[in-house]
C-alpha positions as CSV (number, residue, x, y, z in Angstrom):
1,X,27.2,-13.3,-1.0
2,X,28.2,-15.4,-3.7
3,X,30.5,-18.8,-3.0
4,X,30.4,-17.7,0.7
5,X,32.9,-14.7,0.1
6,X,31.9,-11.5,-0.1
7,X,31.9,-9.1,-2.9
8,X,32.5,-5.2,-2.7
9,X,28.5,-4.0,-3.8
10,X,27.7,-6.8,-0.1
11,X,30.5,-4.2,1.4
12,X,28.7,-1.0,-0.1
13,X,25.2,-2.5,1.0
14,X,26.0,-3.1,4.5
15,X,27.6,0.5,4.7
16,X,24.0,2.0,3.0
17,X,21.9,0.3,6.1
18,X,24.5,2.0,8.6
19,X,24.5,5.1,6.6
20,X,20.6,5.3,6.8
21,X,20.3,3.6,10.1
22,X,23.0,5.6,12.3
23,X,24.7,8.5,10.0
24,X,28.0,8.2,8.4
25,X,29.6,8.2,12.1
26,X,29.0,4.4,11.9
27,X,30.3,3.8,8.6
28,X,33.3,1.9,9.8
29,X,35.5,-0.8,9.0
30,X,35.6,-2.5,12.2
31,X,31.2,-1.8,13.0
32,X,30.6,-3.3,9.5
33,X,32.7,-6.1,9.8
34,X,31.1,-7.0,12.9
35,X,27.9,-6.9,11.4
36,X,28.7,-9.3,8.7
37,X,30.5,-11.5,10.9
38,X,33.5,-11.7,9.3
39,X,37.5,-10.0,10.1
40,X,38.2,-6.8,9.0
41,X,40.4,-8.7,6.0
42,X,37.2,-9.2,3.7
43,X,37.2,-5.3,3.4
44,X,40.6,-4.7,2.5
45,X,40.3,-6.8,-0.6
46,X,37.8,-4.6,-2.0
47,X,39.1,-0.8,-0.5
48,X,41.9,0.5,0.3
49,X,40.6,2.3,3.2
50,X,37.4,3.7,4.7
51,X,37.7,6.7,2.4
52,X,37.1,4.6,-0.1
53,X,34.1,3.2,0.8
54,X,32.4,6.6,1.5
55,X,33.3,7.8,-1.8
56,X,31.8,4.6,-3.7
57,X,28.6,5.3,-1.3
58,X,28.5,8.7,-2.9
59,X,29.1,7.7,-5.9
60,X,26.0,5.2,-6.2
61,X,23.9,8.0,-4.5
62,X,25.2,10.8,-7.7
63,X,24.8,7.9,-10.5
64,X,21.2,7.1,-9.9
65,X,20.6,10.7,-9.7
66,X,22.3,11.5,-12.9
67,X,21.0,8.7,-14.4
68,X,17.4,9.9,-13.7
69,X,18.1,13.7,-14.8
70,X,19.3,11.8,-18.1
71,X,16.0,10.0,-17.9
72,X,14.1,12.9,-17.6
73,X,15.6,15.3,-20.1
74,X,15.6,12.7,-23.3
75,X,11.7,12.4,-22.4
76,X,10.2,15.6,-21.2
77,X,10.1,16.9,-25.1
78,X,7.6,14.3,-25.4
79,X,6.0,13.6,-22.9
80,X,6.7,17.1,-20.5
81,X,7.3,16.6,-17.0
82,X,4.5,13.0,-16.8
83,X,8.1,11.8,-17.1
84,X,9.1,12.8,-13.6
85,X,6.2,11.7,-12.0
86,X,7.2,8.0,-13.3
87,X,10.4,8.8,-12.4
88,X,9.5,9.6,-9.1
89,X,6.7,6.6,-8.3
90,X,8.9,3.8,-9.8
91,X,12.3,4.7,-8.0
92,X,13.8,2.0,-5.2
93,X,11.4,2.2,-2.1
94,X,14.8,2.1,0.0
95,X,15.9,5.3,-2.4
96,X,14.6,8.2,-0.2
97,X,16.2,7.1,3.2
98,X,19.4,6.7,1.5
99,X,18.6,10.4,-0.5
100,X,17.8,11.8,2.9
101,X,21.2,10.0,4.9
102,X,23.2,12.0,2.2
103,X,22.1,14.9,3.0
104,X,22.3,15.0,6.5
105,X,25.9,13.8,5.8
106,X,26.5,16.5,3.9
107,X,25.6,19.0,7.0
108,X,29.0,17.8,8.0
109,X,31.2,17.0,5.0
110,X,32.1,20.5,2.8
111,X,33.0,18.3,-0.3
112,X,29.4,16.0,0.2
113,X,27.9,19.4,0.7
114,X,29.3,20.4,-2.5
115,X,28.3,17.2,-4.4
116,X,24.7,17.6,-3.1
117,X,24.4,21.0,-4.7
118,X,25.8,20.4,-7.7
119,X,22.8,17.4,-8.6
120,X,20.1,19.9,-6.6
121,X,21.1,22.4,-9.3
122,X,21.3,19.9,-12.1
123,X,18.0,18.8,-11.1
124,X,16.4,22.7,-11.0
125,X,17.9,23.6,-14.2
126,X,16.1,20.2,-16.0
127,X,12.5,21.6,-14.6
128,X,13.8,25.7,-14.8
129,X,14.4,24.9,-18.7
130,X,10.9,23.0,-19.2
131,X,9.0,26.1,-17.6
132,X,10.9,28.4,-20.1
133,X,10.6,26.4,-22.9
134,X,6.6,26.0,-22.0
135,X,6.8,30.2,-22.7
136,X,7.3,31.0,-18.5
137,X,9.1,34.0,-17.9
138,X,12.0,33.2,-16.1
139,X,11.7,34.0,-12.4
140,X,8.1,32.1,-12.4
141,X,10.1,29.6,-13.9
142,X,12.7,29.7,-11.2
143,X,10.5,29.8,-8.2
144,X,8.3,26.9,-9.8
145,X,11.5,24.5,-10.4
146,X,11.8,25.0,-6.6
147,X,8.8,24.5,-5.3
148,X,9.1,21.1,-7.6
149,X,11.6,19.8,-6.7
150,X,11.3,20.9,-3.0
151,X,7.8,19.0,-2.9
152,X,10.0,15.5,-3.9
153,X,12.7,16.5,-1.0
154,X,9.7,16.7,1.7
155,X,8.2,13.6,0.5
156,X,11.8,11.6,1.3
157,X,11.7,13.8,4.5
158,X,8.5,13.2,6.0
159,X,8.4,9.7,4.9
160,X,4.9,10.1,3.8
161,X,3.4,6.8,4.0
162,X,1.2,6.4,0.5
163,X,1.0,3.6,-2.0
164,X,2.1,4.1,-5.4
165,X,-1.9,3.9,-6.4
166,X,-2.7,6.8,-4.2
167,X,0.2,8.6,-5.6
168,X,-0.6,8.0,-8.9
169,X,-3.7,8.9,-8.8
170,X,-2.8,12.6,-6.9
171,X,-0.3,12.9,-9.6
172,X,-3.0,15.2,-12.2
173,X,-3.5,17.1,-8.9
174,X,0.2,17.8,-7.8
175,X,1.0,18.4,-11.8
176,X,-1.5,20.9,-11.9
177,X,-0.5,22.4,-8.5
178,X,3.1,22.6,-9.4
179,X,3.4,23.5,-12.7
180,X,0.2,25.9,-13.1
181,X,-1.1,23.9,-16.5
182,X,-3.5,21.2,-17.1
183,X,-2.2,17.7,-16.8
184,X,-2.7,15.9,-19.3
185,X,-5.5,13.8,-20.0
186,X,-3.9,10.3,-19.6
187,X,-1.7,11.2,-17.1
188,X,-3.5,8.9,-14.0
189,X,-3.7,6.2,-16.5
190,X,-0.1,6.7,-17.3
191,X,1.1,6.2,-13.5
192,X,-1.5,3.6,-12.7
193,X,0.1,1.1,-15.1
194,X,3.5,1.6,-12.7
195,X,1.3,0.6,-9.6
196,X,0.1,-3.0,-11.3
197,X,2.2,-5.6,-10.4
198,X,4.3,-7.3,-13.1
199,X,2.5,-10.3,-14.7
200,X,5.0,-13.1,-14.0
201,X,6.5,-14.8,-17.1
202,X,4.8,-17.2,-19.2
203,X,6.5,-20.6,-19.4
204,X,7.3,-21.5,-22.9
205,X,5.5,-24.8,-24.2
206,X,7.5,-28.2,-24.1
């Protein structure tokens, strides 16, 4: 909260936790406001109505998942599919939760359904096009993009409990697993470096 008031990404926040927490059934006006102790007025300075704040939920969900296909496909000419492993280890910790709420919400929502499917597919088709371009013939390619991007889904499902070092250092192993290839050489070293924490910044000299 900035000044004391707060802002509509506070709103979209506090919605996320009740999202992940309870389902989308407690994504309401008056539960929220509750929460942030405050009257149901802060809200309806930011949204027009409860619709509204579902759909900016979903949006936040579909932009950091467009942004990482983007991510992804500029990169994987150069460095193949390494690039989705750093994807994958350096994404928000709370990311899979929220990934995982969504999709349970879309068990009862045709149009979230509908959203959810069309970034599944986006996603397939980036690793579907990397198998063929690798020389795969296309049904290998097809079931392999599955089982890819499946193996990421279970991870957010099971909530498997790993450190981004163990990870990192399975990663030759799962890319060998999951695309049938050898992974390169410098890949572990690669996905270490995400698992170091960031040296803070040096003070300049006075």
């Amino acid at each position: 909260m900035a000044n004391g008031r707060l802002s509509r990404e506070d709103w979209i926040a506090i919605a996320r936790k009740a999202l992940i927490a309870s389902g989308v059934e407690e994504v309401k006006v008056d539960v929220l406001a509750r929460r942030l102790k405050v009257t149901r007025g802060s809200f309806y300075w930011h949204f027009k109505h409860r619709k509204d704040l579902l759909d900016a939920l979903l949006d936040d969900w579909e932009k950091s998942n467009r942004k990482e296909i983007e991510v992804v496909e500029e990169r994987a000419a150069e460095s193949g599919l390494v690039e989705l492993f750093k994807v994958w280890l350096s994404e928000d910790p709370n990311y899979p939760a929220f990934d995982i709420a969504v999709r349970v919400w879309a068990r009862k929502s045709r149009d979230v359904a509908k959203l959810v499917h069309e970034i599944d597919e986006a996603w397939l088709s980036v690793f579907r096009h990397f198998f063929e371009r690798s020389g795969m013939e296309a049904t290998e390619a097809f079931v392999r993009a599955r089982i890819m991007y499946f193996h990421q889904i279970g991870y957010y499902a099971l909530s498997i409990d790993e450190s981004i070092a163990d990870r990192a250092r399975l990663g030759p192993v799962y890319y060998k697993a999951l695309t049938g290839s050898p992974p390169p050489p410098d890949m572990e070293d690669a996905l270490l470096v995400l698992a170091k924490p960031a040296k803070p910044a040096r003070k300049p000299r006075r």
